[in-house]
VEXSEFI-717369 format. One record per residue (C-alpha): x, y, z. Coordinates in steps of 0.1 Angstrom, whole numbers, padded with zeros to 4 digits, always signed. Example, Ala and Ser with C-alpha at 12.3 -4.5 7.8 and 13.67 -1.06 7.14 Angstrom:
// VEXSEFI-717369
+0123-0045+0078+0137-0011+0071
END
This chain:
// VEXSEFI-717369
+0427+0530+0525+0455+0503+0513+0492+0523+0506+0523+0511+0493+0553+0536+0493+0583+0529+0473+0618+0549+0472+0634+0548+0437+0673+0568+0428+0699+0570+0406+0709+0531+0396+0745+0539+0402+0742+0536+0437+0717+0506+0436+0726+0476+0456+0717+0444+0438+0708+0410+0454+0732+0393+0431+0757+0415+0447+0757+0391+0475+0775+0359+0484+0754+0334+0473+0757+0317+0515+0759+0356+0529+0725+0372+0532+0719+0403+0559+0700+0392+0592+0679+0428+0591+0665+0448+0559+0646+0480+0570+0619+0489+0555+0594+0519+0555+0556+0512+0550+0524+0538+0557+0499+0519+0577+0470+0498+0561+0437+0502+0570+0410+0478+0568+0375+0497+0555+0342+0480+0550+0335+0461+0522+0305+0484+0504+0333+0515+0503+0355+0519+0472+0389+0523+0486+0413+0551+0471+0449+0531+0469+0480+0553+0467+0513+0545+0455+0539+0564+0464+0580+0564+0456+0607+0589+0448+0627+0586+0418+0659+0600+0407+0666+0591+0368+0697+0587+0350+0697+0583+0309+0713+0553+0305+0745+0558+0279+0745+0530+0251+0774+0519+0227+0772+0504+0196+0796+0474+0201+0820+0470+0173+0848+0451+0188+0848+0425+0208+0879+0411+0224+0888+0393+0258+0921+0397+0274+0938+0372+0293+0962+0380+0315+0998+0364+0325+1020+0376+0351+1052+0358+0356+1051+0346+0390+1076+0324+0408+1076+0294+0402+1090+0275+0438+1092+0233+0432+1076+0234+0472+1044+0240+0477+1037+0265+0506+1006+0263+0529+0984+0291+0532+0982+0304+0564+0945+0321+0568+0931+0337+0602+0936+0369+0624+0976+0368+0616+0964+0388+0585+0957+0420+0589+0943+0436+0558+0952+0475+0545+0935+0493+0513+0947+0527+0503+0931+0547+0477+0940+0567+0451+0946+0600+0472+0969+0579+0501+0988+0572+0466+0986+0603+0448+1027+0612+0450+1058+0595+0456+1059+0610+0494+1024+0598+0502+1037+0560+0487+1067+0565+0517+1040+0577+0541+1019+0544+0531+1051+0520+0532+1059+0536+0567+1021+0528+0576+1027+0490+0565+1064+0487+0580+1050+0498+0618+1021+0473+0617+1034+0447+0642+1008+0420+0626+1027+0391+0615+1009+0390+0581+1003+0421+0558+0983+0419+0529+0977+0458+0513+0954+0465+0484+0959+0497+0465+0945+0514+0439+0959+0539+0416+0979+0570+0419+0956+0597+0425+0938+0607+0390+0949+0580+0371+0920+0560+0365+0905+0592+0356+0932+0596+0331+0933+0559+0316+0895+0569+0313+0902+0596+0291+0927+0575+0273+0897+0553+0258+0872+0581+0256+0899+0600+0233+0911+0568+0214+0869+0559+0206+0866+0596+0195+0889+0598+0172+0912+0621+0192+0952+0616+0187+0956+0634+0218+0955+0601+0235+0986+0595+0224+1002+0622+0240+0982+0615+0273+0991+0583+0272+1026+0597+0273+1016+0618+0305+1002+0583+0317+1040+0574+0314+1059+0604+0328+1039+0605+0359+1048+0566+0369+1079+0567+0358+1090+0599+0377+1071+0586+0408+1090+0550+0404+1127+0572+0400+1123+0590+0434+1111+0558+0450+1133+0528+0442+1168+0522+0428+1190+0495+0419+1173+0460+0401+1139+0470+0413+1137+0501+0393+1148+0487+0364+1129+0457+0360+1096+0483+0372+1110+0507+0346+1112+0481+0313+1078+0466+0325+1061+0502+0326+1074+0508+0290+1059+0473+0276+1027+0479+0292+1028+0514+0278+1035+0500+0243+1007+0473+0242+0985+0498+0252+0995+0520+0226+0988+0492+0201+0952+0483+0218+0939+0521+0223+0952+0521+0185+0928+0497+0176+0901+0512+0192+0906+0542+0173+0905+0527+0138+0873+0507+0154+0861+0536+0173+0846+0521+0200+0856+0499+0227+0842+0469+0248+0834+0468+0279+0869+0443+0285+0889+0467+0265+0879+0494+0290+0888+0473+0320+0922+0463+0309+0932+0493+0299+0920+0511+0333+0936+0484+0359+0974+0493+0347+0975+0520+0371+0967+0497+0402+0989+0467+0384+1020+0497+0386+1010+0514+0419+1011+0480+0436+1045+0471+0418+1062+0503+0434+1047+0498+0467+1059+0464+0472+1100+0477+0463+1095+0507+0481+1085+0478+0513+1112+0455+0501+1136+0484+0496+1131+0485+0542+1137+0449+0544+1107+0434+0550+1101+0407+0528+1075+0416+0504+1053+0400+0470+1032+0424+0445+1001+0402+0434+0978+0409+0402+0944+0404+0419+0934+0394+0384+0951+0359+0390+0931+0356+0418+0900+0370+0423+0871+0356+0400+0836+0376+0396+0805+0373+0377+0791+0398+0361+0758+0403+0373+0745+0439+0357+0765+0466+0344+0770+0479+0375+0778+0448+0398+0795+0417+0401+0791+0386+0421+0825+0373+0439+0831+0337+0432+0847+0330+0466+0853+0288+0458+0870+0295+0428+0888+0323+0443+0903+0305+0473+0919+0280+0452+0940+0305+0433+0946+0322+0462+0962+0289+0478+0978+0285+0444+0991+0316+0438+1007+0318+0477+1019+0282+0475+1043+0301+0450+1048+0332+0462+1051+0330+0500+1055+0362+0517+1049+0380+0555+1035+0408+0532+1016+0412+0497+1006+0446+0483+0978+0436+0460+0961+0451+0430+0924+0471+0442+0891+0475+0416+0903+0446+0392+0894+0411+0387+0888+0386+0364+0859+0367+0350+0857+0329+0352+0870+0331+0319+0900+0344+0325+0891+0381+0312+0901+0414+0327+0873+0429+0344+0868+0453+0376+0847+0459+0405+0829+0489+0394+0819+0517+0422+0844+0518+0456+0862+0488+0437+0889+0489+0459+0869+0494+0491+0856+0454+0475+0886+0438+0468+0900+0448+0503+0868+0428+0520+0871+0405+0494+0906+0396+0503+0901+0399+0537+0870+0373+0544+0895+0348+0521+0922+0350+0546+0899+0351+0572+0923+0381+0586+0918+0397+0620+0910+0434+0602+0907+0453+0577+0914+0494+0575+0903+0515+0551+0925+0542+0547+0915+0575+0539+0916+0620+0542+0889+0618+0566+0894+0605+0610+0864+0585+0603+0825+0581+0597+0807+0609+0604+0770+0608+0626+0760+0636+0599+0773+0654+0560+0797+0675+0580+0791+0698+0552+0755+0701+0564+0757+0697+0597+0784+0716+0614+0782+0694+0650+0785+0663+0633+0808+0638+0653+0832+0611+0645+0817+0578+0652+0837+0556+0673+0819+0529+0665+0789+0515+0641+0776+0477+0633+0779+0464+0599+0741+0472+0594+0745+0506+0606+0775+0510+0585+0750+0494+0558+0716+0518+0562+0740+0548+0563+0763+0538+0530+0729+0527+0511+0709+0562+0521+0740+0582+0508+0765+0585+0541+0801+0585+0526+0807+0548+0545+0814+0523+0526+0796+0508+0497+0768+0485+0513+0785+0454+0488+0821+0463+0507+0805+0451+0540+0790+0421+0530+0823+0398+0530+0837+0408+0558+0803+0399+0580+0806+0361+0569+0831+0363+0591+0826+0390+0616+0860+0406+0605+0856+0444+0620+0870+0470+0594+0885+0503+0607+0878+0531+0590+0910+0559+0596+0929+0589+0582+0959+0583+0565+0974+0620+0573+0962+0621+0606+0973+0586+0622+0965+0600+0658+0930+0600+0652+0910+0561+0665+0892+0561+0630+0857+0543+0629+0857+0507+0638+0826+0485+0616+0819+0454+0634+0793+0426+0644+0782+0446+0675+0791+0475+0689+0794+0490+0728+0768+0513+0736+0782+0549+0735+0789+0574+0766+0751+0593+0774+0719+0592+0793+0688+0586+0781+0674+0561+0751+0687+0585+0723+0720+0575+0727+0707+0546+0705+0709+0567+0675+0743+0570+0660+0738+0588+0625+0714+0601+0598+0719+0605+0560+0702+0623+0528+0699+0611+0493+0691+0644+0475+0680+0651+0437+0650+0625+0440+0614+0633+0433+0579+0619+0449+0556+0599+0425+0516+0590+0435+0499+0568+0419+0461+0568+0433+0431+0551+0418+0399+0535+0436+0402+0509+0406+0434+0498+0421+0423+0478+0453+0421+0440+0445+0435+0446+0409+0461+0419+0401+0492+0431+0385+0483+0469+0392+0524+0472+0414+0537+0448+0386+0526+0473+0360+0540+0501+0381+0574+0491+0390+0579+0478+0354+0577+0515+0339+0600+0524+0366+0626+0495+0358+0618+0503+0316+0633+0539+0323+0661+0526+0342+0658+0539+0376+0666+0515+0406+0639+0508+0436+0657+0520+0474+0631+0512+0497+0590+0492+0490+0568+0485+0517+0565+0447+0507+0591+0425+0487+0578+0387+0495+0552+0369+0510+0568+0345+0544+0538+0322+0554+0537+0319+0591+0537+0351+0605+0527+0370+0632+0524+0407+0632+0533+0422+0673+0521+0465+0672+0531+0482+0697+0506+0514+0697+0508+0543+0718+0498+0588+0711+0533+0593+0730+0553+0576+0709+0558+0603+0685+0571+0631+0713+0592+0604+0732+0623+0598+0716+0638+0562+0714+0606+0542+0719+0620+0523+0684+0650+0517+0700+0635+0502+0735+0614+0481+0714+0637+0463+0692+0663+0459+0723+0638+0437+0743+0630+0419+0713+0670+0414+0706+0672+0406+0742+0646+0375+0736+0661+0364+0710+0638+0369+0684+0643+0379+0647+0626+0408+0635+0611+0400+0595+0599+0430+0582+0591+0468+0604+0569+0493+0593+0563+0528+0609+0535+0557+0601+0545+0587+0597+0524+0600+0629+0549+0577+0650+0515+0564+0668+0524+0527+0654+0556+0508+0650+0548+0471+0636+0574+0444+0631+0565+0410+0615+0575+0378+0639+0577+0343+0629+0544+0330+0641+0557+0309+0669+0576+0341+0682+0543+0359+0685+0539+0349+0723+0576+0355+0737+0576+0384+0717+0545+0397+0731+0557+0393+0768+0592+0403+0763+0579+0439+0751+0554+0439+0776+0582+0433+0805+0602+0460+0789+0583+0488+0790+0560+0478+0822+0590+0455+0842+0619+0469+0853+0648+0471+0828+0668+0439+0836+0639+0406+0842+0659+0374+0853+0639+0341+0854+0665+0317+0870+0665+0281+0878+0686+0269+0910+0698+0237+0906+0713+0223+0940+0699+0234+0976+0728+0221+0993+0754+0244+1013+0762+0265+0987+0728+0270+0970+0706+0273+1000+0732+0300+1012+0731+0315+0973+0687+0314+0980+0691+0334+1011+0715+0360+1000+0689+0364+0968+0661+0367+0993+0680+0395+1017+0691+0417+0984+0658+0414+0965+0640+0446+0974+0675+0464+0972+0678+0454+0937+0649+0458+0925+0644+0492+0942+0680+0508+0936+0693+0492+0910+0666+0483+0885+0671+0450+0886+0647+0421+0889+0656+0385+0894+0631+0362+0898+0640+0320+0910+0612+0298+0890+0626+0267+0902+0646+0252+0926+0653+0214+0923+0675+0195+0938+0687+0158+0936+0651+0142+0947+0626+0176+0948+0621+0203+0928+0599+0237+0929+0584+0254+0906+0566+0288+0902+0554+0304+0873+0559+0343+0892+0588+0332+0911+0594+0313+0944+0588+0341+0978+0625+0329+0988+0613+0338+1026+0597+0307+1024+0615+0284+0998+0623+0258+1023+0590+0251+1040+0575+0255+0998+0595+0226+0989+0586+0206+1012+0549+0211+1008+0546+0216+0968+0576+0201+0957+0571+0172+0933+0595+0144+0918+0630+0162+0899+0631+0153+0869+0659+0175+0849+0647+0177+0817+0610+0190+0826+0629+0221+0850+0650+0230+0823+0620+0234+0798+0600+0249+0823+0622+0279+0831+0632+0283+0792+0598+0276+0784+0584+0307+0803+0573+0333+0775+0572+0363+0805+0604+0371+0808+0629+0369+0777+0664+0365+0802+0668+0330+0813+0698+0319+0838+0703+0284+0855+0726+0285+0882+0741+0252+0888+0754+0251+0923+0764+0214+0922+0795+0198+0918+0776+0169+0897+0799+0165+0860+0768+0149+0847+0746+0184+0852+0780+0198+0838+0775+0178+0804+0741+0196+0800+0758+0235+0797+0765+0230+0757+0731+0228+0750+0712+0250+0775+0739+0277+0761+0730+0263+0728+0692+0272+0739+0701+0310+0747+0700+0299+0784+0724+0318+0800+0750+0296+0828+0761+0302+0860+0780+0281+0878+0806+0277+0911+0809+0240+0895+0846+0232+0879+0836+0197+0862+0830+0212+0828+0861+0239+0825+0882+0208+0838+0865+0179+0821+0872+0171+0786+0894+0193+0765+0871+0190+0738+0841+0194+0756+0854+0227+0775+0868+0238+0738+0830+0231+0726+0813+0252+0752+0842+0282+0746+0836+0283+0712+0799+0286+0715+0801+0316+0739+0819+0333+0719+0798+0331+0692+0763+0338+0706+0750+0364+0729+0745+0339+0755+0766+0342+0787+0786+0318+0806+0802+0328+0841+0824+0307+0863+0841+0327+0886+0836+0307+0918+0852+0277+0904+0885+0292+0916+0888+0312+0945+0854+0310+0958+0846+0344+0959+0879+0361+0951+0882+0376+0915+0906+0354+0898+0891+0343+0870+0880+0380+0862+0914+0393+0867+0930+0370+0847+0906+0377+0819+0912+0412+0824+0948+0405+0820+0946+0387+0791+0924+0414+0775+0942+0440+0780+0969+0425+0763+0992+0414+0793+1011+0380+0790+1006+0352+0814+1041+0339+0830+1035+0319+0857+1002+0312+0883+1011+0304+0912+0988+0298+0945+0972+0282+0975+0940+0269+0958+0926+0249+0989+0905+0268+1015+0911+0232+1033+0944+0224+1028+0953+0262+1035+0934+0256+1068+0954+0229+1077+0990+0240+1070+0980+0273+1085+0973+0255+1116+1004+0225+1111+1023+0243+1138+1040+0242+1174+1032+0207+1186+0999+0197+1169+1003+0168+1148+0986+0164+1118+0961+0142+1122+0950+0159+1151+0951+0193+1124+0933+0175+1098+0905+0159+1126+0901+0199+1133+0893+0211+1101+0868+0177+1095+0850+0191+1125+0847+0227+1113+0834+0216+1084+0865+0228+1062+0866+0195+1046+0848+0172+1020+0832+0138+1047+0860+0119+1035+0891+0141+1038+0911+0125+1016+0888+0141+0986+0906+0174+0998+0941+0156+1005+0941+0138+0974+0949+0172+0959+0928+0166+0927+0902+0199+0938+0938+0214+0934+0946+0201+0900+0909+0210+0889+0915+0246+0895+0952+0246+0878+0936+0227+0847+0912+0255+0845+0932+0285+0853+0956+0268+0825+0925+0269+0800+0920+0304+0805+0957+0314+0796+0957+0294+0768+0972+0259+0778+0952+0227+0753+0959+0204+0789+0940+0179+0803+0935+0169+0838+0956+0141+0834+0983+0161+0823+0989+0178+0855+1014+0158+0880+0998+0158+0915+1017+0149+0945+0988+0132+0970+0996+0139+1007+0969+0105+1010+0994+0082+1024+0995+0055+1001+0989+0024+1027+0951+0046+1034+0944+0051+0999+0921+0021+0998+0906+0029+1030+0869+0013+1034+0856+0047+1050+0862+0077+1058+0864+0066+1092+0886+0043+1087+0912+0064+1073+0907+0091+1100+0914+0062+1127+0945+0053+1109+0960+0086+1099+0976+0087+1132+0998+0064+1125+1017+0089+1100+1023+0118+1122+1058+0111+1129+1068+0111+1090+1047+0148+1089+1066+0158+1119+1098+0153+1103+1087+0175+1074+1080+0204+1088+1109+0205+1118+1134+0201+1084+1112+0232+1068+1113+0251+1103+1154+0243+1106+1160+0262+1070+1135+0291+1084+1106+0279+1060+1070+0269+1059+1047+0237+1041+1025+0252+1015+1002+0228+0995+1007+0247+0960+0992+0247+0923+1011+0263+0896+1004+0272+0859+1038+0275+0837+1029+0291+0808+1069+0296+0800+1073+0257+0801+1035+0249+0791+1026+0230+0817+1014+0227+0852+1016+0207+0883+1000+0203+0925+1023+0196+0951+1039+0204+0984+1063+0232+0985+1083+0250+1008+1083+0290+1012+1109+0317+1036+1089+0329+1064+1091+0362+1045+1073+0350+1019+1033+0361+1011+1026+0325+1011+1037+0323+1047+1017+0351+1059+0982+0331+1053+0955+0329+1079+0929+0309+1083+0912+0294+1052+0927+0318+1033+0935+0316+0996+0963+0337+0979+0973+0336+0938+1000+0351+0924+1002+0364+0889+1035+0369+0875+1035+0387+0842+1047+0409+0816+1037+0438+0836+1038+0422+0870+1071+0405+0866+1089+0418+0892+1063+0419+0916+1035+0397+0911+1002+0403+0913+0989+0392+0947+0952+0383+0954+0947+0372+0990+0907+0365+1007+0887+0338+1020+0887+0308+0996+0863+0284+1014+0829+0287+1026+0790+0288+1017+0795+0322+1023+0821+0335+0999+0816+0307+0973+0779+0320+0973+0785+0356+0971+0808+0345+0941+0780+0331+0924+0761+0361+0929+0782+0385+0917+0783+0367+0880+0743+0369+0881+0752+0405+0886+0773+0411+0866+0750+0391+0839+0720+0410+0847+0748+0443+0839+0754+0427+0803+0719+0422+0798+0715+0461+0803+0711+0469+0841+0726+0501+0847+0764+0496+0860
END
């Protein structure tokens, strides 16, 4: 039996393809399909067509006047043309009509925009509470005949110019006041003509409705200035161009409206612009609006064009509800929902957002904050790109709301003639688009070629809640983009269509979902040296432990190294890895690794762990990230190699799911990097870095005592193994600089490693030295000068530290050889020992200290294994 089910409402709350950007299309469309079945060829089938449909009779006019309006707003006309700035300076506010309905809730909004410390404020309003409802009944009166409109419109008058009297004062309310009155008399002219014509267009109607956002925006913007802040009112209808695309839509011309925008700020700079909500014009130049939620649109509008950092809705509710609290009495505020849930709830009735308000603001993944304008203590609903996984056990946690679309009625169409019939849904949906009612949800809308079609079948299913939801994470997880789903009602099948060469990876990655444990790793080692081979053996002791405890399975598919790799299709036994590579390893060859361990279609999480200090595997983390490899590294070369290169790899994290951790580069295996992250996310401000950075050099002053001279020292640490074979990699101070110039990065600082001055404790005359040797032979010779150096530290009660610091007061940084009291927490160090100090906003007084081994295969591996942790936690391993 073949089945096709349709869902069919009211067209006012249809959401037209035209209504999207013409480059902004959404990544997932849900749709709901009854499963096919194939029957044999000699049977007639019975085909049933199914869809719910909620009619509206459509209301026609007979056109009698037609007019277009074009709009000029004096604006100010400055010989300089200004710059627009664009980017997360801006942040975006829209109020409706109820934040606006009296003069005390315009204070309470102006209070609102006054306490955002953004540096930018743009604020879109709409009208005064019931006054598009009233300019409504202005036109409605006027095309009937009524001369009541005239004394409404004089209502229309009172109410602004009462509000504008207990708002503003001085200049400001007169020039409001005379502008009021001429808009009130050319619309006594216009809604004159329409009575003599008795009926008006569709551009009357819109003029006439946008005065009361064109005069609430005018009042907001004195009652800002009237607080000092310096403050513009812009008619949105000089700037933002539509098209028309139905009677109930219209397509944002975001080219064309850019350029006003630059034009219109070029002459009207201003730190804050209360904007006109709901209208707009046409290419033409003629008054138009934005139809349902208009405001709501013209905030995302405005906000994708300046690119600003967010946009809040403003409201009389805390936020998006998980249910109709007027149905459901436990519904919830929603901390958080993606701009596709926010989507699916708005376009299956949830009061949201209109689905169209969302679609700007995802070009540029510009979260929106939904909150209650009387009740500013309340978090509000934040609509982004992705969103945290909220607090509970158990996969229905997944779910976040559910929503109703009521008054709709079930339709069957059922026929054995209509199997194999060309043009038999054609013929259907063409009666249902003749009587005006608009299609919610079919089971098929186009035909992709290349498909694949992955079940996942199972007589649990329907009593185990979140099956959906485990599904489509793995498949997220892998990477792969979900076409089209369908689901029976019995819940025994859930089917998604795949792009054909998905099918595969696809396959495996559910398969390793539900039969694996939760968090499947295939990594690729690269560099069995020290650090590496110490890295393979720590993997091999915590396996079980993992796996067993933790849920968490990570699985090495290749080792290679500089001559040898290994390879393993179900992972290398890492008891044996050693003795493995010597007997199957086979010629290294970079390229063929890499493609092996992204190649394999088993496991959907792919990591290389690059445990080299080689810049030239360093060059290659663009475009494994690029890949969806994930990258893990204790390697500095590519945080301190190029700017541009570092910048490239940065910007590329932060715009996939694919995750790149480096915390070993600094520290070894103390959490500097993470802490300093954490500082900067939290909103703390970086003063100054300062620490002993070398494990070596540490070493060496630490032991630069008494007697000992400092060849002898530096011979000592050679022998223990502190050192690079030729010392003067470790005393040229440029492993130093490396971590400085990346530390530097992470605050913020655009340096390069040449920009960091390094004082070398190389003495120049061994520079050139032909070996290492060589230079160890003659270092000797430059005791006495070292000697001197520290009996003048000892003689002021001080100490020799070998230092890197980060200025982010001064912008800069710089490696040298500095002197520190005996008091001092740089004096106190041990051993190898490493010590950073943060001082900041917070810890300005008292920095913050981090003290620990810095050196060794030991630490420096267990760095590295705590990013494939804490990878494997982002992935979705329980923390």
């Amino acid at each position: 039996m073949a089945s096709l089910s349709s869902a069919i409402s009211n067209p006012g709350h249809s959401l037209s393809p035209n209504a999207l950007p013409h480059d902004a299309k959404p990544k997932k469309i849900w749709y709901s399909q009854c499963p096919t079945f194939l029957l044999p060829p000699q049977r007639s089938p019975i085909c049933r067509m199914g869809f719910v449909s909620g009619l509206e009779r459509k209301k026609t006019l007979k056109t009698r006047i037609i007019s277009s309006v074009t709009v000029d707003t004096p604006v100010n006309t400055s010989p300089e043309k200004v710059q627009l700035p664009k980017g997360d300076t801006w942040s975006v506010h829209k109020f409706g009509g109820t934040c606006m309905g009296n003069s005390e809730r315009i204070k309470n909004v102006a209070k609102i925009i006054l306490s955002d410390d953004s540096e930018r404020k743009f604020v879109v309003v709409s009208a005064m509470s019931k006054v598009t409802d009233m300019m409504y009944d202005l036109i409605n009166k006027a095309q009937s005949r009524d001369e009541s409109y005239l004394s409404a419109l004089d209502a229309v008058l009172e109410k602004h110019r009462s509000t504008a009297l207990d708002l503003i004062d001085g200049d400001d309310l007169c020039s409001f006041l005379a502008q009021l009155q001429h808009d009130i008399s050319n619309l006594k002219a216009m809604l004159r003509a329409i009575y003599i014509a008795g009926h008006a267009t569709e551009s009357f109607t819109d003029f006439v409705v946008g005065h009361g956002e064109l005069w609430s925006a005018q009042m907001l913007s004195c009652v800002v200035r009237k607080n000092g802040v310096d403050c513009n009112w812009m008619d949105t209808r000089e700037v933002l161009i539509v098209n028309p695309t139905s009677s109930n839509q219209v397509d944002p011309d975001f080219k064309e409206s850019e350029e006003r925008l630059e034009k219109w700020y070029s002459k009207n700079p201003s730190k804050a612009i209360v904007a006109t909500g709901f209208i707009a014009s046409t290419p033409q130049n003629i008054p138009t609006t934005l139809k349902r939620d208009g405001s709501d649109f013209s905030a995302a509008i405005m906000g994708a064009l300046f690119k600003a950092g967010q946009v809040t809705i403003w409201t009389d509710v805390d936020g998006v509800y998980s249910a109709d609290p007027r149905k459901v009495s436990e519904a919830v505020i929603l901390k958080t929902l993606s701009y596709q849930e926010a989507w699916e709830m708005s376009y299956f009735g949830a009061n949201v957002l209109h689905p169209r308000t969302i679609i700007p603001v995802m070009r540029y993944d510009i979260p929106i904050i939904i909150r209650n304008v009387f009740n500013l203590a309340a978090p509000g609903t934040k609509i982004c790109r992705s969103t945290e996984d909220e607090e509970g056990q158990g996969l229905e946690s997944f779910v976040k709301g559910f929503a109703t679309i009521d008054n709709l009625a079930l339709v069957n169409v059922e026929g054995t003639g209509m199997a194999g019939v060309p043009g038999t849904a054609s013929t259907i949906f063409s009666a249902v688009k003749d009587v005006g009612a608009n299609v919610i949800m079919i089971s098929q809308v186009q035909v992709i070629p290349n498909c694949s079609i992955l079940a996942t079948v199972g007589q649990k299913m329907a009593s185990t809640p979140g099956v959906s939801a485990t599904l489509f994470n793995a498949l997220a997880k892998a990477n792969i983009n979900v076409r089209a789903i369908a689901q029976g009602c019995s819940e025994y099948n859930i089917t998604v269509v795949l792009k054909r060469e998905d099918c595969i990876r696809a396959l495996r990655a559910v398969h390793s979902r539900f039969y694996l444990s939760r968090t499947t790793i295939a990594m690729g080692v690269i560099g069995p040296g020290l650090i590496g081979a110490t890295l393979l053996d720590q993997l091999r002791d915590q396996a079980a432990t993992l796996k067993e405890e933790f849920n968490i399975d990570l699985r090495v598919m290749g080792i290679t190294g500089s001559r040898t790799m290994l390879l393993s299709e179900a992972g290398i036994d890492l008891s044996r890895w050693r003795e493995l590579q010597k007997e199957k390893g086979v010629v290294a060859d970079m390229d063929k690794f890499v493609q092996y361990v992204h190649g394999n279609q088993f496991i959907p999480n792919k990591v290389l762990v690059d445990c080299t200090a080689d810049s030239s595997i360093a060059s290659h983390y663009y475009d494994w990230l690029r890949k969806g490899i994930h990258v893990v590294t204790p390697n500095k070369k590519a945080n301190s190699g190029p700017l541009d290169q570092y910048l490239k790899i940065r910007a590329l994290q932060r715009q996939s799911y694919t995750h790149y951790f480096y915390e070993a580069t600094v520290g070894a295996g103390l959490p500097i990097i993470n802490t300093l992250q954490g500082l900067l996310e939290t909103g703390d401000k970086i003063l100054r870095i300062e620490g002993v950075f070398s494990g070596t050099l540490s070493y060496i002053f630490n032991n630069f005592i008494g007697r000992r001279t400092f060849s002898e020292v530096v011979a000592e640490a050679k022998q223990a193994g502190y050192t690079e074979p030729d010392p003067r990699d470790d005393l040229s101070g440029t492993d130093v600089c490396r971590k400085v110039i990346i530390l530097a990065r992470e605050s913020g600082l655009k340096l390069e490693l040449s920009d960091i001055p390094v004082e070398s404790l190389v003495p120049e005359p061994l520079k050139n030295s032909a070996s290492a040797e060589d230079f160890m032979e003659k270092l000797p010779q430059f005791d006495h000068d070292w000697a001197k150096k520290r009996q003048i530290a000892e003689d002021a009660g001080e100490v020799l530290r070998y230092v890197g610091m980060v200025d982010m007061v001064n912008q800069k940084g710089i490696v040298k050889l500095q002197t520190y009291k005996n008091d001092h927490p740089f004096a106190q160090l041990s051993g190898a020992d490493n010590i950073i100090a943060f001082t900041t906003t917070r810890y300005k007084d008292q920095p913050l200290i981090i003290r620990g081994p810095g050196a060794g295969a030991e630490v420096t591996a267990g760095g590295v294994f705590s990013d494939i942790l804490r990878l494997a936690s982002y992935l979705g391993a329980p923390s």
